[in-house]
C-alpha positions as CSV (number, residue, x, y, z in Angstrom):
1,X,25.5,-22.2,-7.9
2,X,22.6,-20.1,-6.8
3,X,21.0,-19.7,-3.2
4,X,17.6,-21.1,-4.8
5,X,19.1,-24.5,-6.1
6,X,20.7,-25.1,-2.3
7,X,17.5,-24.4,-0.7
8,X,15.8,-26.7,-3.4
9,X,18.3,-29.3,-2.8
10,X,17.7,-29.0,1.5
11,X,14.0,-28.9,1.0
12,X,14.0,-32.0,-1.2
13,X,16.0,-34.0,1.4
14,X,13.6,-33.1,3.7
15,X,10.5,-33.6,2.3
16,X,11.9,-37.3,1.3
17,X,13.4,-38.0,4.8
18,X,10.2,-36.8,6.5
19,X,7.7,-38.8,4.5
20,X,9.9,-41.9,4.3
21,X,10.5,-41.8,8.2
22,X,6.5,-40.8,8.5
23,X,6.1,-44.1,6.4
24,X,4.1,-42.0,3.9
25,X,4.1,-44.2,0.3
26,X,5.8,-42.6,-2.2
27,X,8.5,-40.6,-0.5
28,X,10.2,-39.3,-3.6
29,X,6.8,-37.5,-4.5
30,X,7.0,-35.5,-1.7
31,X,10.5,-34.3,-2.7
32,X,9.3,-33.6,-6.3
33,X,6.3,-31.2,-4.7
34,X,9.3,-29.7,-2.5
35,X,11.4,-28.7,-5.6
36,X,7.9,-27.1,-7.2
37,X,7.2,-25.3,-3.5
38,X,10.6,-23.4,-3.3
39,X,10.2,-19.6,-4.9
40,X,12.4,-16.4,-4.5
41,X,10.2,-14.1,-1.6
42,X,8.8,-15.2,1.4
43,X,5.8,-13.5,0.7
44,X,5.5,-14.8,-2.6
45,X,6.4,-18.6,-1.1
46,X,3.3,-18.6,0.6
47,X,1.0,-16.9,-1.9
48,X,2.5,-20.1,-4.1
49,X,2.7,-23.0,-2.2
50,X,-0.9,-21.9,-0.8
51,X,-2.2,-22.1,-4.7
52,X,-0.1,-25.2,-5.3
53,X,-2.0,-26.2,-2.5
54,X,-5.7,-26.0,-2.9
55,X,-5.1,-26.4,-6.7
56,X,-4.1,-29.5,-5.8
57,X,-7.6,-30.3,-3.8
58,X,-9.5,-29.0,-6.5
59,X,-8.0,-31.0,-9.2
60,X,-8.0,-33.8,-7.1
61,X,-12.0,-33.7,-6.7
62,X,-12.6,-33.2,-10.3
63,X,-10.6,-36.1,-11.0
64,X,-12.2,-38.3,-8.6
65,X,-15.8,-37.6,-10.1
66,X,-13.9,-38.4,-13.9
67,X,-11.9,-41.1,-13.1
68,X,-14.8,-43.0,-11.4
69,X,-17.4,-42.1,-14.3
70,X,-15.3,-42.3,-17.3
71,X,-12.7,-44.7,-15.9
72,X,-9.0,-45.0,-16.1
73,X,-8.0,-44.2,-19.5
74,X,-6.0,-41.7,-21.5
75,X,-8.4,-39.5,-22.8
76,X,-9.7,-38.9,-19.7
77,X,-7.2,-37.3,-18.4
78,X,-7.3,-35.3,-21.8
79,X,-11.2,-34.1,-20.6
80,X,-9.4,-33.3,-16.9
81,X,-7.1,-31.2,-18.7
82,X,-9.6,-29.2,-20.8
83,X,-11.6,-29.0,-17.8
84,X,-9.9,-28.9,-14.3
85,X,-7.0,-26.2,-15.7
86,X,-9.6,-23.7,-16.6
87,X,-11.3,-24.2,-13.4
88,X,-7.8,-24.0,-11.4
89,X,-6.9,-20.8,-13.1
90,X,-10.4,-19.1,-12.4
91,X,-10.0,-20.1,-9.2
92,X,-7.0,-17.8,-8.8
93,X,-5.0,-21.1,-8.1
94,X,-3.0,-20.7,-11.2
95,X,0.5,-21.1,-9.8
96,X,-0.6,-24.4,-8.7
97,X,-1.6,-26.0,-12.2
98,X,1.2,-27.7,-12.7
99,X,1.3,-29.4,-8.9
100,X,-2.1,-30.5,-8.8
101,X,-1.1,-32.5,-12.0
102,X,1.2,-34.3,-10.4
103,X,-1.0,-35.2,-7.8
104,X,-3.5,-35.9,-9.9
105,X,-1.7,-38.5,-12.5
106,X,-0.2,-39.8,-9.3
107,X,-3.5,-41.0,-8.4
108,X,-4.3,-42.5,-12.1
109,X,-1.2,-44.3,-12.2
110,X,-2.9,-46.0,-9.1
111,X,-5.5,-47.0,-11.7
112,X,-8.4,-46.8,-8.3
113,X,-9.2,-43.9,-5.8
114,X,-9.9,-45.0,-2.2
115,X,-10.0,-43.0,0.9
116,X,-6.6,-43.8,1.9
117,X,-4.9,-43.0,-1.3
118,X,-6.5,-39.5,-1.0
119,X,-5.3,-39.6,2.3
120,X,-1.7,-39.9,1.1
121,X,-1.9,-37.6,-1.7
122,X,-2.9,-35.0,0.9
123,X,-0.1,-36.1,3.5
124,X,2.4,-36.1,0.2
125,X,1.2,-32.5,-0.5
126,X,1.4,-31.4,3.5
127,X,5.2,-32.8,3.5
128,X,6.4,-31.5,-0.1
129,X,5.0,-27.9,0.1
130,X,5.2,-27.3,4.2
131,X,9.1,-28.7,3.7
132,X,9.4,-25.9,1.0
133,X,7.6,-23.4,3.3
134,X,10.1,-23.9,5.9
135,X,13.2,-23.5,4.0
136,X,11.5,-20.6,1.9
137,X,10.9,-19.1,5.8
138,X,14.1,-20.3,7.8
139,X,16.6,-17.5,5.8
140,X,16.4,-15.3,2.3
141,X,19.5,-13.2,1.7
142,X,20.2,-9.6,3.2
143,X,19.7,-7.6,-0.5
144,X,20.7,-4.4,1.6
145,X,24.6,-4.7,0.4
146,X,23.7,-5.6,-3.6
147,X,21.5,-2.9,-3.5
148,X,24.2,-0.1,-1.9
149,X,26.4,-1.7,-4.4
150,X,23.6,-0.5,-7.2
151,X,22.8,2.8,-6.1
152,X,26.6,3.6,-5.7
153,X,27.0,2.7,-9.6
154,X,23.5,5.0,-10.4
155,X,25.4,7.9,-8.1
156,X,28.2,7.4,-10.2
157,X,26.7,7.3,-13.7
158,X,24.6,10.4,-12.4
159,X,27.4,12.2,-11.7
160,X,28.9,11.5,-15.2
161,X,26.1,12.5,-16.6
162,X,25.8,16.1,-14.9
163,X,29.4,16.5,-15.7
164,X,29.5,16.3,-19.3
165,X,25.8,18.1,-19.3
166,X,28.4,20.9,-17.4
167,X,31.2,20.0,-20.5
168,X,28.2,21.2,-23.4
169,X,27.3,24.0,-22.0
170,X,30.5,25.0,-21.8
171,X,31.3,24.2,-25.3
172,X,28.4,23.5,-27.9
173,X,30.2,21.6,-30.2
174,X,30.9,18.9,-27.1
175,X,30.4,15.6,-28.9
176,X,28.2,13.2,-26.1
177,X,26.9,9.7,-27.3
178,X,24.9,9.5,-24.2
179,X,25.8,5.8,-23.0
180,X,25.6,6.9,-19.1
181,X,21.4,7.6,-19.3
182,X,21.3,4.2,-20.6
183,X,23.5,2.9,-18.3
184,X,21.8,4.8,-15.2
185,X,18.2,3.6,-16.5
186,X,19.5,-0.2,-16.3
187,X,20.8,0.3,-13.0
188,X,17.7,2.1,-11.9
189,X,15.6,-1.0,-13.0
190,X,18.3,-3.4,-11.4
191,X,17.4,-1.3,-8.3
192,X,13.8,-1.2,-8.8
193,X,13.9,-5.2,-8.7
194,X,16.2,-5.9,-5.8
195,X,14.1,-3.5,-3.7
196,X,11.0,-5.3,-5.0
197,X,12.3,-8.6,-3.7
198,X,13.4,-6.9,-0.8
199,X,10.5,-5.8,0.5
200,X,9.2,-9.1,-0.6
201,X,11.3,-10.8,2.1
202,X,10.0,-8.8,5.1
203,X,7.0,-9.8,6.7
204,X,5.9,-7.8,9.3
205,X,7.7,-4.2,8.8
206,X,8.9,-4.0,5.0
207,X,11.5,-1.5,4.6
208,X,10.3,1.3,2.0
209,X,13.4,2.8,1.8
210,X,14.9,1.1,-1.1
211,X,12.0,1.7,-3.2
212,X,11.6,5.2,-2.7
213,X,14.9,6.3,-3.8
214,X,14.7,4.2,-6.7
215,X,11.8,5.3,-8.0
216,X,13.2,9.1,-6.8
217,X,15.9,8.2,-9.6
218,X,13.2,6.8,-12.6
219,X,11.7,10.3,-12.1
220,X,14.9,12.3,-12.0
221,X,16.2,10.1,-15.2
222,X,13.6,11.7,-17.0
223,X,13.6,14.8,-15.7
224,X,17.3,14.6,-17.4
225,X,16.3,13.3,-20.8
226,X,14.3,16.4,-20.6
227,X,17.4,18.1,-19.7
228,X,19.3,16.6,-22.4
229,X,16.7,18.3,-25.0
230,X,16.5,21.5,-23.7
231,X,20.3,21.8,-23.5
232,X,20.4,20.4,-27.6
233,X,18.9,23.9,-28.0
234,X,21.9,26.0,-26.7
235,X,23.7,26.2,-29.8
236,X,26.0,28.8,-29.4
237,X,28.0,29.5,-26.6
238,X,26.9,32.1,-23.8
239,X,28.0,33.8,-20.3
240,X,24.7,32.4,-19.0
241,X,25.6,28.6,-20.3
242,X,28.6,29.4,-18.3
243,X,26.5,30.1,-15.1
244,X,24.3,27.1,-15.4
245,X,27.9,24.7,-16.3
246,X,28.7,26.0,-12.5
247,X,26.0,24.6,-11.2
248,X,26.0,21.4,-13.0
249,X,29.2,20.6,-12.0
250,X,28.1,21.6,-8.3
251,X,26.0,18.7,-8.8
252,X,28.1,16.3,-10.4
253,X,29.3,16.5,-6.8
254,X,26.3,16.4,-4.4
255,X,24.4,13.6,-6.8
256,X,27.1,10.8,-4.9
257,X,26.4,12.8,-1.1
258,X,23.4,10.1,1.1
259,X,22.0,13.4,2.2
260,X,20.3,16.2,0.6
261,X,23.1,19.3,1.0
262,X,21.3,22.2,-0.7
263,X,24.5,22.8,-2.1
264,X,23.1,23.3,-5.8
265,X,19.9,24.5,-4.6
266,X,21.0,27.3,-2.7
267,X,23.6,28.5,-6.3
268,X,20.6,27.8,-8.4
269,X,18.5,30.7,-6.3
270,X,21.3,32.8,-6.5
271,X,21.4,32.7,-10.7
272,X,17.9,33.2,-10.7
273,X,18.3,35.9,-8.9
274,X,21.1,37.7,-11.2
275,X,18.8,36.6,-14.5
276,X,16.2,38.8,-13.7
277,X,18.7,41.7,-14.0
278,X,20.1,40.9,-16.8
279,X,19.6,43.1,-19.9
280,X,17.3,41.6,-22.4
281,X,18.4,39.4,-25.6
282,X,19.8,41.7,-28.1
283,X,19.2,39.1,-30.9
284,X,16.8,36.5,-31.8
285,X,19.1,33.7,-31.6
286,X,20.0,35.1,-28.2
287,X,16.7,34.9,-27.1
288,X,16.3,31.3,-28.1
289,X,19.2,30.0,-26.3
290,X,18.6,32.1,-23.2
291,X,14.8,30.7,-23.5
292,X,16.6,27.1,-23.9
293,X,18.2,28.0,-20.8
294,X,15.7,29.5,-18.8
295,X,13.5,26.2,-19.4
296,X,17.0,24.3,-18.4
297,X,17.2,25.7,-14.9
298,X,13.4,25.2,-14.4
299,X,13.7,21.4,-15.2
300,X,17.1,21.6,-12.7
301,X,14.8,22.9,-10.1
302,X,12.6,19.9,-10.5
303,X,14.9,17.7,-10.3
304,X,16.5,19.6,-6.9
305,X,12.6,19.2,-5.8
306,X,12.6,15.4,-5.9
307,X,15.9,15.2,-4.8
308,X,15.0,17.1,-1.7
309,X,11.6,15.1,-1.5
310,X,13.4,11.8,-1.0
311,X,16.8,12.9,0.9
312,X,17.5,13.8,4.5
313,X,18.1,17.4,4.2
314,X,21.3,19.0,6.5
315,X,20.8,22.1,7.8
316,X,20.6,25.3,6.5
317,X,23.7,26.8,8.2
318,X,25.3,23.8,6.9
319,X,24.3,24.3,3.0
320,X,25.1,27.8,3.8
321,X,29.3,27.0,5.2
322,X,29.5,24.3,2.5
323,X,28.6,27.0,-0.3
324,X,31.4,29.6,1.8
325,X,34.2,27.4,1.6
326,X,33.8,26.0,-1.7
């Protein structure tokens, strides 16, 4: 059973209990309006329940001018339809379409408007939505742990991913259906969601955190795929795909690390280094792959870039003894 239907079910009971101990006719409206009031986010609750609010006014007035001209019949409400809906929605009360029609054939099954039956669709409307409000308010749950849960299984198909990247280099002919990108970009948008509600749920400080290195891993998903292309290029096997496997597998490692080491950083300078004194291609299929792979360690560097971007770095020193005792 999910949280939303217990917090429906508590702000039903108390929307009832309050108008029926308020002596507010029609106490069983006011838990219907409760069950429409209850949403996912704070911040969302109140953008909602404020619609389903004011909607509700607004169609109440229009119906108050059509039931008293036209009278109490069913086509009117037909003509209320056709024109209080459009009016709702321009209104930017949209959300709250479906309320105010409760409200408003409420008042038709009446069959006569009066002051004090506006009154108590009003008081109906305070008790429904504010009981909603409170439970919506009172407690939403923590998202942190779901969301370390996600980025441990995005770590982990990341680190896959740079592992078998390490495994074609190494050996062209490496058969790799690719199942982990998909799998990572899933996660990613599993992420991207949880964060969103996340941030949702915090009203005064919202936590960017989450959505930061989230969105860090859309970008570094696709700086991959770009990877992935570049590496279908190197199609024969060469000391330099050997060099660039090292540093793959480096970070197959740091991906899973909560802080930016500079482990695979501080290897990639280092190979950059050594290409530039390398002798030149001695072939034209040489000189493809090494270009392959020369555009490969640019898009790694990218990546690193991001990664670094969006990570508490450690110290230099410490990136330095990490390399030295690997």
């Amino acid at each position: 059973m999910g949280f939303r239907v217990i917090k429906t079910a508590f702000a039903t009971l108390m929307a009832i209990l309050i108008a029926d101990a308020l002596r507010v006719p029609g106490p069983l409206s006011a838990g219907l309006l409760a069950v429409l009031g209850v949403d996912v986010t704070r911040k969302r609750s109140i953008r909602t329940i404020s619609a389903r609010f004011f909607a509700s006014l607004l169609g109440l007035a229009f119906a108050c001018v059509l039931f008293e001209i036209l009278g109490y019949h069913y086509w009117v409400l037909a003509i209320y339809i056709l024109i209080a809906f459009p009016a709702i929605a321009r209104a930017n009360f949209k959300e709250g379409i479906v309320t105010s029609s409760v409200v408003v054939f409420r008042v038709y099954g009446n069959g006569s408007i009066s002051l004090s039956s506006l009154v108590t669709q009003i008081e109906l409307l305070i008790i429904g939505l504010g009981s909603a409000l409170i439970v919506n308010l009172a407690y939403m749950p923590q998202a942190a742990d779901q969301m370390i849960k996600i980025r441990k299984r995005v770590d982990k198909q990341f680190s896959i991913i740079f592992a078998r990247i390490a495994q074609t280099l190494r050996d062209p002919d490496e058969v790799w259906d690719g199942k982990e990108l998909i799998d990572a970009g899933k996660e990613i948008r599993a992420g991207q969601e949880s964060s969103h509600r996340a941030m949702e749920n915090q009203m005064l400080h919202p936590d960017e955190v989450w959505s930061i290195y989230f969105y860090m891993r859309k970008e570094q998903l696709e700086s991959i795929q770009n990877m992935i292309q570049l590496i279908s290029q190197v199609y024969q096997k060469l000391p330099q795909a050997d060099d660039v496997a090292e540093l793959f597998e480096q970070l197959s490692h740091d991906v899973t690390e909560e802080v930016y080491t500079g482990r695979t950083e501080f290897l990639l300078e280092r190979l950059e280094k050594e290409l530039k004194t390398m002798e030149l291609p001695a072939s034209r299929e040489e000189f493809e792959i090494r270009s392959a792979i020369l555009q490969l360690i640019r898009e790694l560097a990218l990546y690193l870039k991001l990664a670094k971007k969006n990570k508490a770095p450690t110290s230099v020193a410490a990136r330095k003894a990490a390399i030295t005792s690997r």
